[in-house]
Each structure stands twice: as structure tokens, then as C-alpha cells.
C-alpha positions, 0 to 999 in steps of 0.5 A, spaced: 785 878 265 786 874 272 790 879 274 786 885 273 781 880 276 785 879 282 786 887 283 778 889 283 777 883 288 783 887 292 780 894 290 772 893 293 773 890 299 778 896 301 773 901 297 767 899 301 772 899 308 774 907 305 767 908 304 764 906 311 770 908 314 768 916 312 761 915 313 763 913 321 767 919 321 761 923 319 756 919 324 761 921 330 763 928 328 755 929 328 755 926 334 760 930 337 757 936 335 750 934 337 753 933 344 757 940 346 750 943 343 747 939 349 753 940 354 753 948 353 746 948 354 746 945 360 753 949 363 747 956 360 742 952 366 747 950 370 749 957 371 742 960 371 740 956 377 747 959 381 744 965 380 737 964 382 740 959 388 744 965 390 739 970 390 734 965 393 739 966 400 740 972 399 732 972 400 732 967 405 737 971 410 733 978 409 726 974 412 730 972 419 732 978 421 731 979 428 728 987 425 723 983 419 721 978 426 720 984 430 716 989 424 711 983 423 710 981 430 708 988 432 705 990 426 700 982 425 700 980 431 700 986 436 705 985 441 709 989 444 716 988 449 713 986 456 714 992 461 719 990 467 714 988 472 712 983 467 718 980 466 719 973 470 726 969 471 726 963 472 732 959 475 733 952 475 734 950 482 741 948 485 743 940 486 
């Protein structure tokens, strides 16, 4: 009797450890699981905003050009190119 005593005493203790030991297991993987999801939807927006940062320079470039200035400074603003005459060049003075 004290040795089938002593093997149930044994056994319990290495039960309950195999038992919480799958549950951790289970935990863990779920985690995991849980992380790669997250990680994926972020690589998803990550990608989406170099896409929209690319068009966003694309856009910015096009609203400096040197033709887009000139349009809306004649077409808003009425100016025209000065003629000859009313152009003065000023030169710093020698030393």
C-alpha cells in the first residue's frame, strides 16, 4: 500500500506540471498568433502610407514648377514679364 502511495504522491505533481506546462504552451502560441496578425496589419499601413508619402512628392514637386508659378502669377495675380526698359540692374559697388 505505501508504495502505490508513493507512486500517486510521484505522479500528481508531474501531472499538474505536464498540465500547466500545455496550458502555457497554448497561452504562448495564441499570443504569437495574435502578434503576427498585429505585425502584418501594421506592415499593410506601413505600406500604404509609402504610397501615399510618394504620391504626396510627387504632388509637391508639380505645385513648384517654374511653368505652375508663372500660370497662376498671370492668371490670379495679373502680372506680366516687365518690358526692357523697366528693367534695372543693380551692382554692388567695388571696394
Amino acid at each position: 500500500m505505501k508504495r502505490e502511495q508513493f507512486r500517486l504522491l510521484l505522479c500528481l505533481p508531474l501531472a499538474a506540471a505536464v498540465v500547466v506546462s500545455a496550458i502555457w504552451v497554448i497561452k504562448t502560441k495564441h499570443e504569437s498568433r495574435q502578434l503576427f496578425v498585429e505585425l502584418e496589419s501594421l506592415n499593410r499601413e506601413r505600406d500604404r502610407l509609402q504610397v501615399d508619402w510618394g504620391r504626396l512628392q510627387l504632388e509637391e514637386s508639380t505645385w513648384g514648377t517654374p511653368a505652375r508659378v508663372e500660370t497662376l502669377a498671370t492668371e490670379q495675380l495679373s502680372l506680366r514679364r516687365p518690358i526692357p526698359e523697366q528693367v534695372v540692374v543693380v551692382a554692388e559697388p567695388l571696394p
